[in-house]
Every structure is written in structure tokens, then in C-alpha cells.
DSSP file (Angstrom, degrees, kcal/mol; ACC not computed):
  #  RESIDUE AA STRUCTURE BP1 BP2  ACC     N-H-->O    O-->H-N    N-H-->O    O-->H-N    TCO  KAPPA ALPHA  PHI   PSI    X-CA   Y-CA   Z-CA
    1    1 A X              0   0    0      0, 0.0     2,-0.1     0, 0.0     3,-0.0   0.000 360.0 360.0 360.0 122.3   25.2   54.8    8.2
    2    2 A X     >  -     0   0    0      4,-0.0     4,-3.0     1,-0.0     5,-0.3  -0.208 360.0 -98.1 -72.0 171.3   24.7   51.6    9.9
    3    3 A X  H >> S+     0   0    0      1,-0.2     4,-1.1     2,-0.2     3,-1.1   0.834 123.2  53.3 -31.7 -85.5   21.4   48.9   10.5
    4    4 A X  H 3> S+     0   0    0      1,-0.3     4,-2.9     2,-0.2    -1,-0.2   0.560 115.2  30.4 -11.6 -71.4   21.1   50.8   13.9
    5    5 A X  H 3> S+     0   0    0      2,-0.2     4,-5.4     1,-0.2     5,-0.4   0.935 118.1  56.3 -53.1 -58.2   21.0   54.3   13.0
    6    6 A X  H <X S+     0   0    0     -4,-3.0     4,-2.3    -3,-1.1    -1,-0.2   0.881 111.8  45.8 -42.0 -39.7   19.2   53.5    9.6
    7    7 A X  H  X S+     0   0    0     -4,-1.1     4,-1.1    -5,-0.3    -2,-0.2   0.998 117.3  51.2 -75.0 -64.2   16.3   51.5   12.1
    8    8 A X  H  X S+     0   0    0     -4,-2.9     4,-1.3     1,-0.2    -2,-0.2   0.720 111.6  38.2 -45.8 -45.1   16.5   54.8   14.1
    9    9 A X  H  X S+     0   0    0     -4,-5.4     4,-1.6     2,-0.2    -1,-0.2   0.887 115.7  56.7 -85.8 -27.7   16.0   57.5   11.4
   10   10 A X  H  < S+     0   0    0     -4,-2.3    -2,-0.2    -5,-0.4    -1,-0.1   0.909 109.3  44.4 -10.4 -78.7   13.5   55.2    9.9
   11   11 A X  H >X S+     0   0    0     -4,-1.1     4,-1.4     1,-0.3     3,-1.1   0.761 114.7  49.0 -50.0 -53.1   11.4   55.2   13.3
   12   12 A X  H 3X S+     0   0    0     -4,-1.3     4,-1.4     1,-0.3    -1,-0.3   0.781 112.8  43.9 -96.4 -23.3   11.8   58.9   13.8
   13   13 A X  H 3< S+     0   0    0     -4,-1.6    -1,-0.3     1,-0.2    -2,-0.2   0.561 115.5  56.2 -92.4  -5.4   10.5   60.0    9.9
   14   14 A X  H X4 S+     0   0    0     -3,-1.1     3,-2.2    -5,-0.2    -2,-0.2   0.963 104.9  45.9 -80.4 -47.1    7.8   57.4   10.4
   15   15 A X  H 3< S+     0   0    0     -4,-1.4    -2,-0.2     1,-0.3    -3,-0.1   0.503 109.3  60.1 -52.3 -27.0    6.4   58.9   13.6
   16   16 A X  T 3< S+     0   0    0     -4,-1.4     2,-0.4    -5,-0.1    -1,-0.3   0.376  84.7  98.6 -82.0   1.7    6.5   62.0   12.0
   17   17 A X    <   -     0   0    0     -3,-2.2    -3,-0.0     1,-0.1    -4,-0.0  -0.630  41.4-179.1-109.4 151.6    4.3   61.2    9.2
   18   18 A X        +     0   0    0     -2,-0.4     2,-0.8     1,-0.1    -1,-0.1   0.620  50.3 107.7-106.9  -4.4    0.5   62.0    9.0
   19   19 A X     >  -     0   0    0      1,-0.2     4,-1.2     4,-0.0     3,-0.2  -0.695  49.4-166.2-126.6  83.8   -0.4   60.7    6.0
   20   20 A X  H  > S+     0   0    0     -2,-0.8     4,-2.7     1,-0.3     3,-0.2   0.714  90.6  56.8 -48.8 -44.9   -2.7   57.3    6.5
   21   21 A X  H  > S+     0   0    0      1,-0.2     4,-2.5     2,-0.2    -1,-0.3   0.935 107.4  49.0 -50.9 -55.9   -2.4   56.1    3.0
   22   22 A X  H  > S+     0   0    0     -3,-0.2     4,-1.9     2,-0.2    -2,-0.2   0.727 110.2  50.4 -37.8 -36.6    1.4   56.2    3.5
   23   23 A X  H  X S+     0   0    0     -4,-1.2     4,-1.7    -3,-0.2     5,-0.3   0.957 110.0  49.8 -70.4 -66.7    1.1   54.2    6.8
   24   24 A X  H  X S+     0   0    0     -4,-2.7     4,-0.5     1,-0.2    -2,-0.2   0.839 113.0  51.5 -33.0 -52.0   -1.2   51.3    5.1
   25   25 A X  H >X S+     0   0    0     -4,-2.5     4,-3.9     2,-0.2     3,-0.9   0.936 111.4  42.2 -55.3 -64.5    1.4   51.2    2.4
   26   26 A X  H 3X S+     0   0    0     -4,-1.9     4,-2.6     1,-0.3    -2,-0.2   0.952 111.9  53.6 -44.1 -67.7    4.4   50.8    4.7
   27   27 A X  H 3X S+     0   0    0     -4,-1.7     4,-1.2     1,-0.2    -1,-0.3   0.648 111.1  47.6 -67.3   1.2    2.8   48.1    7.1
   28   28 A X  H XX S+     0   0    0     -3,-0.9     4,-3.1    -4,-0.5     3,-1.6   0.910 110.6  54.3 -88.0 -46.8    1.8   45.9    4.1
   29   29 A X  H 3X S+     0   0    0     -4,-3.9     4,-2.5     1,-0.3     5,-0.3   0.887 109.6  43.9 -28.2 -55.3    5.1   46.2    2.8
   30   30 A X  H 3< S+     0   0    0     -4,-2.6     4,-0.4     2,-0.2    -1,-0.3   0.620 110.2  54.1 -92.4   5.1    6.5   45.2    5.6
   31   31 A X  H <X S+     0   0    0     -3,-1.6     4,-3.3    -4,-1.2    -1,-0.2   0.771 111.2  51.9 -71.2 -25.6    4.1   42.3    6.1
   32   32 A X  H  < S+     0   0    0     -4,-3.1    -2,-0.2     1,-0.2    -3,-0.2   0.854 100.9  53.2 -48.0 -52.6    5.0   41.4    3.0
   33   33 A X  T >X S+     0   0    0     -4,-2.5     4,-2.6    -5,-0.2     3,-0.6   0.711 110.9  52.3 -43.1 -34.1    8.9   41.5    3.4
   34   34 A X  H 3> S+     0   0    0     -4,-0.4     4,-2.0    -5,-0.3    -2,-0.2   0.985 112.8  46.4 -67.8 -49.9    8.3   38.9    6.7
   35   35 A X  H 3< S+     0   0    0     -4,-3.3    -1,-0.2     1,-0.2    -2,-0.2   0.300 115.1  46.8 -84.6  15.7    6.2   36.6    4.2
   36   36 A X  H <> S+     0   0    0     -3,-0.6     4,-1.9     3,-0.1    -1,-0.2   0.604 113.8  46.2 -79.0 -61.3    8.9   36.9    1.6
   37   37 A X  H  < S+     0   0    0     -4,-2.6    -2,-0.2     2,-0.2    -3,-0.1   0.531 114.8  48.3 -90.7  -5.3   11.6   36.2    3.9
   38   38 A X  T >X S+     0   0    0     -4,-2.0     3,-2.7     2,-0.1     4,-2.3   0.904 100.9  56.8 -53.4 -73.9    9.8   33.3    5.4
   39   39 A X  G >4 S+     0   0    0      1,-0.2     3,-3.2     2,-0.2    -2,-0.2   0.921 110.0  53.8 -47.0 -57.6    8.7   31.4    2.4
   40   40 A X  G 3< S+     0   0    0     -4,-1.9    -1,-0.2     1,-0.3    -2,-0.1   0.611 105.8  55.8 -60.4  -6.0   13.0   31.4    1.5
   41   41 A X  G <4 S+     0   0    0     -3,-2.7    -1,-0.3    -5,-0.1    -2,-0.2   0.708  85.7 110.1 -91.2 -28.0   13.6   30.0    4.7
   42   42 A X    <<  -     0   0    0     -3,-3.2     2,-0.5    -4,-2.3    -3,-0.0   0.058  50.4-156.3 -37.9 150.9   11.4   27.1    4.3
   43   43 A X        -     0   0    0      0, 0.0    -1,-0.1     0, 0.0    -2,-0.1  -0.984  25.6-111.5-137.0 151.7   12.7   23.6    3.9
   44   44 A X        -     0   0    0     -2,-0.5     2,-0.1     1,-0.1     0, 0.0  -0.426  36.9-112.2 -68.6 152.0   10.9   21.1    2.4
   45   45 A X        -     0   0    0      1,-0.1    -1,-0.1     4,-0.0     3,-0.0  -0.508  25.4-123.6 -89.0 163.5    9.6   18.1    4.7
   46   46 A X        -     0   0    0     -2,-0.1     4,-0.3     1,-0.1    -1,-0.1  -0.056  26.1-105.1 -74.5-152.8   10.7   14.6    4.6
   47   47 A X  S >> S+     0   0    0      2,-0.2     4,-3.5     3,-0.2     3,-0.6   0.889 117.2  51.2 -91.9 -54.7    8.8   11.8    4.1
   48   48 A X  H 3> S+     0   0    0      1,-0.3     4,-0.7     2,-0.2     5,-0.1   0.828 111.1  45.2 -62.0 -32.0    8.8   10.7    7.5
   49   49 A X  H >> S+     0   0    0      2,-0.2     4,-0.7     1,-0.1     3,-0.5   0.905 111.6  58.9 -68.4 -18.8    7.7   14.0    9.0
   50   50 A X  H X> S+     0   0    0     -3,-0.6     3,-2.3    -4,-0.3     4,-1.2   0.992 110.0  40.2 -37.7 -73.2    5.1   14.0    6.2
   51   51 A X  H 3X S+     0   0    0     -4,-3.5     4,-0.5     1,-0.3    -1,-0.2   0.705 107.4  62.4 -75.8  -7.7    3.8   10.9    7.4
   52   52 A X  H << S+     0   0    0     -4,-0.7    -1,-0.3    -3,-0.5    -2,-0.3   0.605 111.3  46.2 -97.2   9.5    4.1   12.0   11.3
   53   53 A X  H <X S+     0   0    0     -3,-2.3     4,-1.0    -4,-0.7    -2,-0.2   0.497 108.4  49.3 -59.3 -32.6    1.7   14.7   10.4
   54   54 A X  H  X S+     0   0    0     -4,-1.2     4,-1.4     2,-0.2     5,-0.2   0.559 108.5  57.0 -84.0 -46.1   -0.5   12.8    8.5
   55   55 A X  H  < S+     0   0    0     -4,-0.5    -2,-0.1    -5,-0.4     4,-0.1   0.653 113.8  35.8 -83.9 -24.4   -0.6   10.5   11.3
   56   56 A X  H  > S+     0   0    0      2,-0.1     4,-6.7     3,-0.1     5,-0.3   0.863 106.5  65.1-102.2 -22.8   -1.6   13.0   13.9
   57   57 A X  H  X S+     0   0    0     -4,-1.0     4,-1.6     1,-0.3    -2,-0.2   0.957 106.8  45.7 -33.4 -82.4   -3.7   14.8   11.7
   58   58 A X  H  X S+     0   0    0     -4,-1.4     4,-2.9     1,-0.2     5,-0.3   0.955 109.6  58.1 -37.7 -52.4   -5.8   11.3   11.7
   59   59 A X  H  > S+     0   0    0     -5,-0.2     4,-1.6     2,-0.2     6,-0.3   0.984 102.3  48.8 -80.1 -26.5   -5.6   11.2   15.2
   60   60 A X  H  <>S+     0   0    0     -4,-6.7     5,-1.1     1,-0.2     4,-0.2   0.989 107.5  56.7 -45.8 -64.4   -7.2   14.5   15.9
   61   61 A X  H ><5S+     0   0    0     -4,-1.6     3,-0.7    -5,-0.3    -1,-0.2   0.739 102.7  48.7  -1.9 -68.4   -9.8   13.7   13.8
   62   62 A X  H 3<5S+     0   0    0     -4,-2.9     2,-1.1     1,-0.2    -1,-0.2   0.984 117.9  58.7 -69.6 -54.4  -10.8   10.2   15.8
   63   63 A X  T 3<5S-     0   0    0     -4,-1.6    -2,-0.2    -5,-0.3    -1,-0.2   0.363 108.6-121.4 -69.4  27.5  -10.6   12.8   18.6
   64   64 A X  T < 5 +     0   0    0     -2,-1.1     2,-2.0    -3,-0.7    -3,-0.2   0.410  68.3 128.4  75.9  -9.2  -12.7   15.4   17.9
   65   65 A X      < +     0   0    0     -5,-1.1     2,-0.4    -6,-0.3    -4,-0.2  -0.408  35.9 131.6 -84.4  78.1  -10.1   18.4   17.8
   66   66 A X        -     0   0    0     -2,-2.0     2,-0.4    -6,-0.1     0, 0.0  -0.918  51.8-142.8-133.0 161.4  -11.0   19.8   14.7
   67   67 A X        -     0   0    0     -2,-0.4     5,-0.1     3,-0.0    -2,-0.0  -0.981  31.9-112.2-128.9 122.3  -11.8   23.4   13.8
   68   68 A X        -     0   0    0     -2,-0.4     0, 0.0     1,-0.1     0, 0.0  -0.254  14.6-130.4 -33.0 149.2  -15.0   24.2   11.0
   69   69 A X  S >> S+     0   0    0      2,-0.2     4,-2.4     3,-0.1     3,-0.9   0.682 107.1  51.7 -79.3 -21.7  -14.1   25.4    8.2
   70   70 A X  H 3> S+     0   0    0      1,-0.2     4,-2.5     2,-0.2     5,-0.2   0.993 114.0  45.7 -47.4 -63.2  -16.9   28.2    8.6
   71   71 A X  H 34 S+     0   0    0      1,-0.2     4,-0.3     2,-0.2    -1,-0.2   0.403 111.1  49.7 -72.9  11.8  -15.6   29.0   11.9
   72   72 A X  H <> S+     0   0    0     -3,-0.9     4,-1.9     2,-0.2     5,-0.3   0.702 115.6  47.7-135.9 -73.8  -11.7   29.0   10.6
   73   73 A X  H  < S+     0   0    0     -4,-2.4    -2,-0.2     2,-0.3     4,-0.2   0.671 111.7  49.8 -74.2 -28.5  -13.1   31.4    7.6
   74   74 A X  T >X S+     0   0    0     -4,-2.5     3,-2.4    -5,-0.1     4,-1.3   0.954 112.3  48.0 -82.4 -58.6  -15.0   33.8   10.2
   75   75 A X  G >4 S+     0   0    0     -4,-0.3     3,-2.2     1,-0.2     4,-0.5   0.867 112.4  46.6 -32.4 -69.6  -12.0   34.0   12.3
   76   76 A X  G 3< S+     0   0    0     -4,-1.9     4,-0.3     1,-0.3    -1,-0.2   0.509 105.9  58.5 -73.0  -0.5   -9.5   34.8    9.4
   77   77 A X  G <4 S+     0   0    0     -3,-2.4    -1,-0.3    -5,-0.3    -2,-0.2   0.563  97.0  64.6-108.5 -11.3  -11.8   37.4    7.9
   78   78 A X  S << S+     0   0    0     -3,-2.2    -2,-0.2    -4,-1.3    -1,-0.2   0.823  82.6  79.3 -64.2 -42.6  -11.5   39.1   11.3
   79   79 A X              0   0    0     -4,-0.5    -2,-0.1     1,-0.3    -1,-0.1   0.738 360.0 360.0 -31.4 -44.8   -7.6   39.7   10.7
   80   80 A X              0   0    0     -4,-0.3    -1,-0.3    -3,-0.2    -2,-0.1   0.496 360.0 360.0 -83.6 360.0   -8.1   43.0    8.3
């Protein structure tokens, strides 16, 4: 059986299922898989983008574009 067909009988035995615990399970898995197959795609930075980061980082800063960390921690606790 190919990808295709495999993504297709997937979909159709998912759709069929009633079973909420099962569902929870699946979508973490498969947030999990994304944030698996992310991190192995990473590349390390250089120095010089390091340092052009660093360098706006500092200029937000003098310019006021900064996010609380309260309000950054209320936001993310919104996600679940």
C-alpha cells in the first residue's frame, strides 16, 4: 500500500472513531512527531547570525517592542 492510500485509510478509521481518549492520544502523538522531526532539521547558528540576533534583540529593547514575561506566560497557558 502506498503514502497516499495509507494517509487515506488512516483518515477514514480516524473519522470513524468515538473514543476521546484515543483522539487526545493520536493528536499528541502527532504533535509530537512535528516537534521530533523539527528539532532534526535544525542547524546550528553561526556566529555572525548569533550576533545579528543579539544585535536586534538590543535594538528592540531601546525600542520598546518587548513582550512581559507575565503576559507571554498567560498567552501560552491559553494553548491547552
Amino acid at each position: 500500500m502506498d503514502l497516499e492510500a495509507r494517509k487515506i485509510s488512516f483518515v477514514q478509521e480516524f473519522l470513524r472513531l468515538q473514543n476521546e481518549e484515543i483522539i487526545n492520544s493520536l493528536e499528541k502523538m502527532l504533535r509530537m512527531g512535528k516537534i521530533e522531526m523539527m528539532e532534526q532539521k535544525q542547524v546550528p547558528m553561526t556566529m555572525k547570525e548569533l550576533n545579528a540576533e543579539i544585535d536586534k534583540a538590543l535594538e528592540d529593547s531601546k525600542n520598546g517592542r518587548l513582550t512581559k514575561a507575565s503576559e507571554l506566560k498567560s498567552k501560552i497557558q491559553q494553548w491547552d
